[in-house]
C-alpha positions as CSV (number, residue, x, y, z in Angstrom):
1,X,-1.1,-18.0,-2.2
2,X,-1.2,-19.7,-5.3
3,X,-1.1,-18.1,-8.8
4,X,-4.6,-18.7,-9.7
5,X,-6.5,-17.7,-6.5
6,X,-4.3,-14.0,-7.1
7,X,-5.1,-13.9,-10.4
8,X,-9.0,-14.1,-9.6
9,X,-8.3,-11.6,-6.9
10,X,-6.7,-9.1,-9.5
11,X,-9.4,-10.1,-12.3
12,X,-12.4,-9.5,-10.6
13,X,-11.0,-6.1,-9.0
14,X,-10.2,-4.7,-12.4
15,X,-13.6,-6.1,-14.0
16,X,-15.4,-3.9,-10.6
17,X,-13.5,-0.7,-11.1
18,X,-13.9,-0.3,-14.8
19,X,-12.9,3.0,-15.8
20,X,-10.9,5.4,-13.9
21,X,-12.8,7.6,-11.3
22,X,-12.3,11.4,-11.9
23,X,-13.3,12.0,-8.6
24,X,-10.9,12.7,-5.5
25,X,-11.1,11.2,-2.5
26,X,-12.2,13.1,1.3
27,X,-11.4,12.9,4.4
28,X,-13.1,16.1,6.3
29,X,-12.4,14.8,10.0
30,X,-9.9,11.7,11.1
31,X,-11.3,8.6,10.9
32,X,-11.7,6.2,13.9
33,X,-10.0,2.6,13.7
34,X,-12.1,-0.4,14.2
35,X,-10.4,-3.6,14.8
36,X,-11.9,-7.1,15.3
37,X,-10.2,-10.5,16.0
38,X,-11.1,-13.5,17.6
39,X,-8.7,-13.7,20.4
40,X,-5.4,-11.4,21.6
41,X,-5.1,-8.4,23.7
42,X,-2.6,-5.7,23.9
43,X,-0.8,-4.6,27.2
44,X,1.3,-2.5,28.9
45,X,4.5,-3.3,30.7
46,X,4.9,-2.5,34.5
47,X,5.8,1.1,34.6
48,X,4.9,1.8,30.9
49,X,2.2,2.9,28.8
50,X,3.5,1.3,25.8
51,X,1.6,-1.3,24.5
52,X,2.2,-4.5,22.8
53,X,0.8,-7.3,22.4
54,X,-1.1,-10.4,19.6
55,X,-4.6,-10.5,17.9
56,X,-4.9,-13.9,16.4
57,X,-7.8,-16.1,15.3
58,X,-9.2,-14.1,11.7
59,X,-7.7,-10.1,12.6
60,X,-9.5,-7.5,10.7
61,X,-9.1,-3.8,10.4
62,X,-10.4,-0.6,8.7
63,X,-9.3,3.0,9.2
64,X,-10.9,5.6,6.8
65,X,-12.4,2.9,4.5
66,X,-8.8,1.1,4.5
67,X,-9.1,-2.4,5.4
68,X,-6.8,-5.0,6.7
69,X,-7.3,-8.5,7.5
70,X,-4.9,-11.1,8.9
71,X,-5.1,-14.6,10.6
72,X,-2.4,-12.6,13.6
73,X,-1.2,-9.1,13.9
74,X,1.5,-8.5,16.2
75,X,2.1,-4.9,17.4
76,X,4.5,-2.6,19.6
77,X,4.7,1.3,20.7
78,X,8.0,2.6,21.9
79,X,8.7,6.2,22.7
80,X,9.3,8.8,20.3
81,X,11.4,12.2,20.8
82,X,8.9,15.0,21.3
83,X,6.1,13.0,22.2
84,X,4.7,12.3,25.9
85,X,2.9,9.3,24.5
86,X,5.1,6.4,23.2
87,X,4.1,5.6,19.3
88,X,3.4,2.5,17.2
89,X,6.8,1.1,16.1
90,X,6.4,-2.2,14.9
91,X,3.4,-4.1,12.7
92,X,3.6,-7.8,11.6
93,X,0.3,-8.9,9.9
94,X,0.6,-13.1,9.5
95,X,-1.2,-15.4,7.3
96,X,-2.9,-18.7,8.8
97,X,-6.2,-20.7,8.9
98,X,-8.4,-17.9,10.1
99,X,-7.1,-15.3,7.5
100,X,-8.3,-14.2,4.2
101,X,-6.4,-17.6,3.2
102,X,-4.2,-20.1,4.9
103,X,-1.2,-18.2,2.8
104,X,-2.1,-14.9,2.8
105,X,-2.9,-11.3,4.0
106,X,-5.1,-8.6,2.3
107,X,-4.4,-4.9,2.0
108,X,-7.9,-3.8,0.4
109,X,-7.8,0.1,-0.1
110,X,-10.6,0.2,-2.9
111,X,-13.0,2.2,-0.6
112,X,-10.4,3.8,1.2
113,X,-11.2,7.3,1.7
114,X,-8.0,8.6,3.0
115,X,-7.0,11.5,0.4
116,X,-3.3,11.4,0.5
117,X,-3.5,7.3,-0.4
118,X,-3.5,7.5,-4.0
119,X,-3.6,3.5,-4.6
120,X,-6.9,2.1,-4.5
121,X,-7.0,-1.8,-5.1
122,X,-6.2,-4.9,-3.1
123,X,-2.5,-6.4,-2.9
124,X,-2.4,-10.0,-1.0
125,X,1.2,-10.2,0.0
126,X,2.2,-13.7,2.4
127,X,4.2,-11.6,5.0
128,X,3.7,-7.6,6.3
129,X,6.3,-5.8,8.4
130,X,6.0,-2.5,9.3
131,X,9.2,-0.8,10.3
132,X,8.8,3.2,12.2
133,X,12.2,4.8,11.2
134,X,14.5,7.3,12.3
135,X,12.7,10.5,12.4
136,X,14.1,13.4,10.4
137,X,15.5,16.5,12.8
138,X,13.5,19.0,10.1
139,X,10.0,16.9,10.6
140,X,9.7,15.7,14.2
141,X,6.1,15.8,14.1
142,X,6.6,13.6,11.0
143,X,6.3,9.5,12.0
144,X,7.7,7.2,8.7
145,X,7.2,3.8,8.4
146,X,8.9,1.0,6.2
147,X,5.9,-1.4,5.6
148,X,7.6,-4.5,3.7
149,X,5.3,-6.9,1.7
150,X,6.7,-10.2,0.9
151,X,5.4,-12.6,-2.5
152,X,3.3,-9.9,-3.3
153,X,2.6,-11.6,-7.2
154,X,-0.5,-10.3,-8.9
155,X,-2.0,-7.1,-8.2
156,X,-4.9,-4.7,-9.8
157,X,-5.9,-1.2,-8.8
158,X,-6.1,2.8,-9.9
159,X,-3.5,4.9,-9.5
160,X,-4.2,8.6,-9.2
161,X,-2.2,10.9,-11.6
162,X,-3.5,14.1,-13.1
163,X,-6.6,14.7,-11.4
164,X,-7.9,11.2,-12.1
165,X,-8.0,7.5,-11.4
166,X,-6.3,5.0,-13.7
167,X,-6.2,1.5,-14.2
168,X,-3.1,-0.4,-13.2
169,X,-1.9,-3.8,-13.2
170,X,1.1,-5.5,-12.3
171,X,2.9,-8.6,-11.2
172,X,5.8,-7.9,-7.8
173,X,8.1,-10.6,-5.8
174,X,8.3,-8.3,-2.9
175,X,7.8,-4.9,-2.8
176,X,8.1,-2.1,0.2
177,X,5.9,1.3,0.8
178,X,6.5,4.3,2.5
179,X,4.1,5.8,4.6
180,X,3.9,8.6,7.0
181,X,1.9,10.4,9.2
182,X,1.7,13.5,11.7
183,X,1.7,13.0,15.3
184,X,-0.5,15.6,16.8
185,X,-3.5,15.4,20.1
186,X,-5.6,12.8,18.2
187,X,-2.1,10.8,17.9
188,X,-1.4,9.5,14.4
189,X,-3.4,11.1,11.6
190,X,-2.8,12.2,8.0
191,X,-2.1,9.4,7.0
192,X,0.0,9.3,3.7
193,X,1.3,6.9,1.1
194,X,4.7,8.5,-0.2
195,X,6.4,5.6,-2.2
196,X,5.4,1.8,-4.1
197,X,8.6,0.0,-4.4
198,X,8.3,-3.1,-6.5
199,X,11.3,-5.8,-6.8
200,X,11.6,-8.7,-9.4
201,X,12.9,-12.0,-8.5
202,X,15.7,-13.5,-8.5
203,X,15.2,-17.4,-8.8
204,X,13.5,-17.5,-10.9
205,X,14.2,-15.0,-12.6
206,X,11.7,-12.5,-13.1
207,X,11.2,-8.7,-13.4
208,X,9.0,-6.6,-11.7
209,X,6.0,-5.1,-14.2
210,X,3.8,-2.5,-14.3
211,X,0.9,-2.7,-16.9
212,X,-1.5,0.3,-18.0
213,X,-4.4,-1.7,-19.9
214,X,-6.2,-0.3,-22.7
215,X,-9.8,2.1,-21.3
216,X,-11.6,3.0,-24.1
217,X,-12.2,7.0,-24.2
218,X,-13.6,9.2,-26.7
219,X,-12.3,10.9,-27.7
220,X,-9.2,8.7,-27.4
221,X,-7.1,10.2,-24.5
222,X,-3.4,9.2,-24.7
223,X,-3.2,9.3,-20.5
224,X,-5.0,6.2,-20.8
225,X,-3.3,4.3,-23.4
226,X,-2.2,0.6,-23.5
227,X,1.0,0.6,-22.0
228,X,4.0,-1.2,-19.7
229,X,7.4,-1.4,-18.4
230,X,9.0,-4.2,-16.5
231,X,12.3,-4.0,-15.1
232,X,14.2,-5.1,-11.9
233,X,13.0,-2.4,-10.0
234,X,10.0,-0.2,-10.2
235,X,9.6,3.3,-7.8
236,X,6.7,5.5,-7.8
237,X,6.8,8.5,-5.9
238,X,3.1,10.2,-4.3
239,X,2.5,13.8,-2.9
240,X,-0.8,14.8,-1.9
241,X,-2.4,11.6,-3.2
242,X,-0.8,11.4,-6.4
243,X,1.7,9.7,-8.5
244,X,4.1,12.5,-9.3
245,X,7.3,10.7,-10.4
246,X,8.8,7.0,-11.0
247,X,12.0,5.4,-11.9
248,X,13.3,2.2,-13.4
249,X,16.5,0.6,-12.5
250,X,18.0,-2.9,-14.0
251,X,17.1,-4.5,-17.7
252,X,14.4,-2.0,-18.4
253,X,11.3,-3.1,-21.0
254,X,8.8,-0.3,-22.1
255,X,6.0,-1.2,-24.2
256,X,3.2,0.7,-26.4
257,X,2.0,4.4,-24.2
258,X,5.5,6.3,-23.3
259,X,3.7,8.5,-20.8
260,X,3.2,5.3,-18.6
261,X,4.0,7.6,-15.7
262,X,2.6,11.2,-15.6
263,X,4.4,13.5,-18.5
264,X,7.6,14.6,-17.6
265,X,8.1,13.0,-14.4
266,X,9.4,9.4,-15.6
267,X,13.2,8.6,-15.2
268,X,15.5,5.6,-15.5
């Protein structure tokens, strides 16, 4: 995707969100998944009840208001330890002619309703892999996934921190987010954005920025105050929805607001 065409993306999206929302998200029972694509199937080997298989031909998705759209998506169970049923492993969402654009995929969580997702914007990355990894002895019911988003560039959306909704911006080469879930009956629910990793480039050279724009308040409320950072590597870190702590590692720029990140939370 070309500059431009993301900077409209994250333009508008800020210009619709205006100020930050002060209220939180529900999710009172879990949410169906609705999928629709032109062509593809999903099957199970001889002997198995794991699935795999391709959609293709314009691939689109929502679960809880989260919404996901592809030229091809490419998915895979295999069996998990402790479960009967064998559990999504792999995810690759592909750009092409029938996609939100011939370079791109869209992950569009502005009317996402999930409560422990505490991003709500759109990010249109050229390549998504989801990795499931190792499960931790102390959580078995807990399913992780690395979901890796390559020439993310551009992006707008809120963040939630301290019981409300701020506006973010920000500019990534590739960036990574945890996610996790709880295997239970209904299979995969509670569904939960842990971590935003965000990576700078290398050629050319180019560091990874987070941007807090100015929202007028008034009184003036220095949680929402101008601010940014970049650096070669930016982490926040989410419980229950929100952002509760971030890092920055290699040639590190702050600018204006020092509370980019909640109070007391931020380290290098």
């Amino acid at each position: 995707m070309n500059t431009t065409a993301r900077l409209l993306i994250a333009a508008a999206f800020a210009a619709a969100v205006g100020a930050a929302e002060t209220t939180p998200p529900v999710d009172p029972v879990p949410p169906s998944l609705n999928v629709s694509a032109g062509n593809g199937q999903f099957t199970a080997p001889t002997g198995s009840e794991a699935r795999s298989g391709v959609l293709n031909d314009g691939v689109v998705a929502d679960y809880g208001g989260l919404r996901i759209a592809a030229d091809t998506v490419t998915a895979a169970e295999a069996a998990f330890r402790g479960s009967a049923q064998p559990v999504l492993d792999t995810v690759r969402l592909s750009p092409g002619p029938k996609g939100p654009g011939a370079e791109l995929v869209t992950l569009d969580s502005q009317e996402c309703q999930l409560p422990r997702v505490g991003f709500r914007g759109m990010i249109a990355p050229h390549l998504v892999r989801a990795t499931r990894q190792p499960a931790e002895p102390t959580e078995p019911a807990t399913v992780r996934y690395l979901v890796d988003l390559q020439d993310v560039g551009d992006f707008a959306g809120r963040l939630r921190r301290d019981g409300r909704w701020v506006l973010y911006e920000g500019w990534a080469d590739h960036a990574e987010l945890l996610v996790s879930a709880q295997l239970g009956e209904r299979g995969l629910t509670g569904w939960s954005l842990d971590a935003i990793v965000m990576h700078g480039s290398e050629k050319p050279l180019r560091k990874a920025e987070l941007r807090r724009p100015a929202q007028p308040a008034n009184p003036p409320d220095p949680a929402v105050a101008a601010g940014a950072a970049r650096a070669t590597t930016i982490r926040l870190e989410f419980s229950e929805g929100e952002v509760v702590d971030g890092s920055f590692s290699g040639g590190i720029e702050l600018d204006g607001a020092a509370d980019l990140l909640p109070a007391g939370k931020r380290r290098r």
